[in-house]
NUDREN-924574 format. One line per 10 residues: number of its first residue (from 1); their letters; for each residue x, y, z of N, C-alpha, C, CB. Coordinates in steps of 0.02 Angstrom, whole numbers, plus 50000, padded with zeros to 5 digits. Atoms other than C-alpha are relative to their C-alpha. Glycine has a CB too. Layout:
// NUDREN-924574
NUM> a> X/Y/Z/X/Y/Z/X/Y/Z/X/Y/Z; ... .
//
This chain:
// NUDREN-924574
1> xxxxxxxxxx> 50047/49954/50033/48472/48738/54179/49943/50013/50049/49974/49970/49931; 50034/49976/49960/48356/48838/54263/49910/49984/49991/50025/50068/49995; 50071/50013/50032/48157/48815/54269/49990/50039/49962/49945/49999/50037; 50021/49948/50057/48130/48973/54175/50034/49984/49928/50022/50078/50022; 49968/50028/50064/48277/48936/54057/49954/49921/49954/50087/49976/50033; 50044/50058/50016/48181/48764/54025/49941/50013/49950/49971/49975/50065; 50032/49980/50006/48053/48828/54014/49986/50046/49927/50004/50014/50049; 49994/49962/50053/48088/48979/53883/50016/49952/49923/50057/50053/50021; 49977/50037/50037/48182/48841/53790/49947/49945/49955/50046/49974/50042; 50078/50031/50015/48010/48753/53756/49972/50030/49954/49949/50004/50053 .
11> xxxxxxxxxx> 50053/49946/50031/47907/48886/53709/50052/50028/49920/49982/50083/50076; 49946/49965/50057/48059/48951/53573/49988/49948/49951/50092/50008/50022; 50010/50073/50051/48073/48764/53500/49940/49991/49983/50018/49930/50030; 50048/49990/50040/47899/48783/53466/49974/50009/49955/49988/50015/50003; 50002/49937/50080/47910/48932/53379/50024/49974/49937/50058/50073/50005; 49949/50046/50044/48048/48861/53286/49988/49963/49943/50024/49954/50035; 50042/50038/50024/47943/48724/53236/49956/49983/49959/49987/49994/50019; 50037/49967/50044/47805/48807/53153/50044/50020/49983/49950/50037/50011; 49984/49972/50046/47909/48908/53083/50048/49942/49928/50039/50061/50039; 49971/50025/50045/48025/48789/53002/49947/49936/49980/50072/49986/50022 .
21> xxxxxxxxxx> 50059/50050/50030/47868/48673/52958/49978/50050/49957/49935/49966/50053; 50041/49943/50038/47795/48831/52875/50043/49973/49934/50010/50096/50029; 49972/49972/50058/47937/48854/52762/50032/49946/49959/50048/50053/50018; 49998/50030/50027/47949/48687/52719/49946/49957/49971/50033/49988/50021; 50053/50021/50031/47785/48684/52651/49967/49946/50032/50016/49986/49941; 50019/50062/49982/47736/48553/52783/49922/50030/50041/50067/49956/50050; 50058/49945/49972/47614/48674/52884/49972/50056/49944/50038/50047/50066; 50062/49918/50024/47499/48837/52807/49992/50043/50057/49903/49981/49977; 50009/49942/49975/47501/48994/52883/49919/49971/50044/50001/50067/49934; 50071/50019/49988/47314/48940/52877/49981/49957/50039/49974/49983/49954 .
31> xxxxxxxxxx> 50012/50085/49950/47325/48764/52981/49976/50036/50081/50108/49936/50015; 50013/50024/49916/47249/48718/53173/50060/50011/50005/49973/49920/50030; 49918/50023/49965/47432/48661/53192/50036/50035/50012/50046/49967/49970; 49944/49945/50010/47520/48808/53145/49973/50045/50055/50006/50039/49918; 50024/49935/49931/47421/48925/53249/50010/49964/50058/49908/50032/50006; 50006/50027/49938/47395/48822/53398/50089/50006/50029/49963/49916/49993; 49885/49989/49996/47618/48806/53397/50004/50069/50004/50067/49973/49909; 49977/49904/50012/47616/49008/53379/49991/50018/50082/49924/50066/49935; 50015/49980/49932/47504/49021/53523/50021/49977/50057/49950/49997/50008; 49982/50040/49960/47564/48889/53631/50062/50014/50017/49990/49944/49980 .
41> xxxxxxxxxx> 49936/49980/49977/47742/48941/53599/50024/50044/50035/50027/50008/49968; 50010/49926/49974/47723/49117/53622/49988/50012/50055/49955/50032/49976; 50015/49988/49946/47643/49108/53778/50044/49958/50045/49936/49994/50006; 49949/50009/49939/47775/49014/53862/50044/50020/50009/50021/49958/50014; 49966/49967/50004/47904/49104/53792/49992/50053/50057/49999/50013/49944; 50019/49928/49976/47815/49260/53848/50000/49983/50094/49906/50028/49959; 49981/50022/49929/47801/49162/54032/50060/50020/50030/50002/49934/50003; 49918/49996/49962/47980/49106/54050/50024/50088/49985/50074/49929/49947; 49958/49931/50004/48033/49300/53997/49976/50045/50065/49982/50044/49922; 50024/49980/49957/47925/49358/54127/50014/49976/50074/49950/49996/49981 .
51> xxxxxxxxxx> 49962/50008/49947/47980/49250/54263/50082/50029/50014/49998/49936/50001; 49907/49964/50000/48185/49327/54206/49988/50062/50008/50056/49995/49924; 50009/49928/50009/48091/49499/54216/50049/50021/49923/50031/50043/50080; 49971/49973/50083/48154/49515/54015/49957/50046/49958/50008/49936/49946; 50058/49956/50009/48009/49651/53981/50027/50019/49937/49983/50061/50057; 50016/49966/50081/48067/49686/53799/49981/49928/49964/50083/50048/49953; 50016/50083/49997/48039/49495/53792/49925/49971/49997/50028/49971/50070; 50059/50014/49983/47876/49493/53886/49940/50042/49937/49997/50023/50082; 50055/49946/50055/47795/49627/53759/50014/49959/49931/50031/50108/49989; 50018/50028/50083/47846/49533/53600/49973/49945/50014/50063/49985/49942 .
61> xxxxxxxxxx> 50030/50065/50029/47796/49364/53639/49923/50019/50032/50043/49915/50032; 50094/49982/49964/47620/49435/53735/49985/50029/49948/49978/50056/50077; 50035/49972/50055/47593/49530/53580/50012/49938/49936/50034/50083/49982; 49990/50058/50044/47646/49361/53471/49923/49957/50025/50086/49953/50017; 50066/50019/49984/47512/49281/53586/49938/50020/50011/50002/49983/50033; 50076/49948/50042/47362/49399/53564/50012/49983/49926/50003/50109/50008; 50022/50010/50099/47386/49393/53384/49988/49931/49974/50070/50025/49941; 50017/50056/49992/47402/49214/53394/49905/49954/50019/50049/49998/50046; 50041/50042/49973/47256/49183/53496/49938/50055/49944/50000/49993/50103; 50064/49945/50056/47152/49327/53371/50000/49938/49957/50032/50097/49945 .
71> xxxxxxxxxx> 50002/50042/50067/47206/49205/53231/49958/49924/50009/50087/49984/49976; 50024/50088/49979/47143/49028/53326/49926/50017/50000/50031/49959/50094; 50095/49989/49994/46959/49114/53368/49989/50012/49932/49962/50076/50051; 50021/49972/50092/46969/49178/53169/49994/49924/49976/50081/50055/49940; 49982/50067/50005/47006/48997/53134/49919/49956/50007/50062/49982/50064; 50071/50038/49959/46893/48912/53245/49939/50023/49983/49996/50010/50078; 50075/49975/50021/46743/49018/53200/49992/49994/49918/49988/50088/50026; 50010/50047/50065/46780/48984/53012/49991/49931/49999/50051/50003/49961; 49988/50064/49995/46797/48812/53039/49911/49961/50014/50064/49991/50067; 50041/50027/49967/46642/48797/53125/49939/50028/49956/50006/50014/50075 .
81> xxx> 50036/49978/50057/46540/48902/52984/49995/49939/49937/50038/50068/49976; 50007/50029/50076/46593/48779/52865/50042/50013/49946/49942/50017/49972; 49948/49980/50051/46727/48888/52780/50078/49972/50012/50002/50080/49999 .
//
């Protein structure tokens, strides 16, 4: 297996992760945990696709990780209000 493959393979099982924690009610949309796994995943995904030059690849998980990282500062700045 290749570094990128590795690599991609990371960032996916991430995803994965959150997601199937979501839907087993173990995570919230709403959690640190869940976001931080979105963003964290996303952006390596979005890496390894970028090192394979996979550009319909690189645009979904870079737009998974912007929205991600919108959701962690939304987060974090509630968090830190008190809400």
């Amino acid at each position: 297996m290749t570094f990128s493959e590795s690599l991609g393979s990371i960032g996916v099982s991430i995803l994965l992760l959150a997601f199937v924690l979501n839907l087993l009610n173990i995570l919230k949309t709403e959690s640190l945990l869940y976001t931080l796994l979105n963003f964290f995943g996303a952006a390596i995904a979005c890496y390894a696709s970028y090192l394979i030059s996979y550009f319909p690849f690189v645009i979904l998980e870079g737009v998974w990780t912007i929205f991600s990282f919108v959701a962690l500062v939304r987060l974090l700045r509630s968090t830190a209000r008190g809400g």
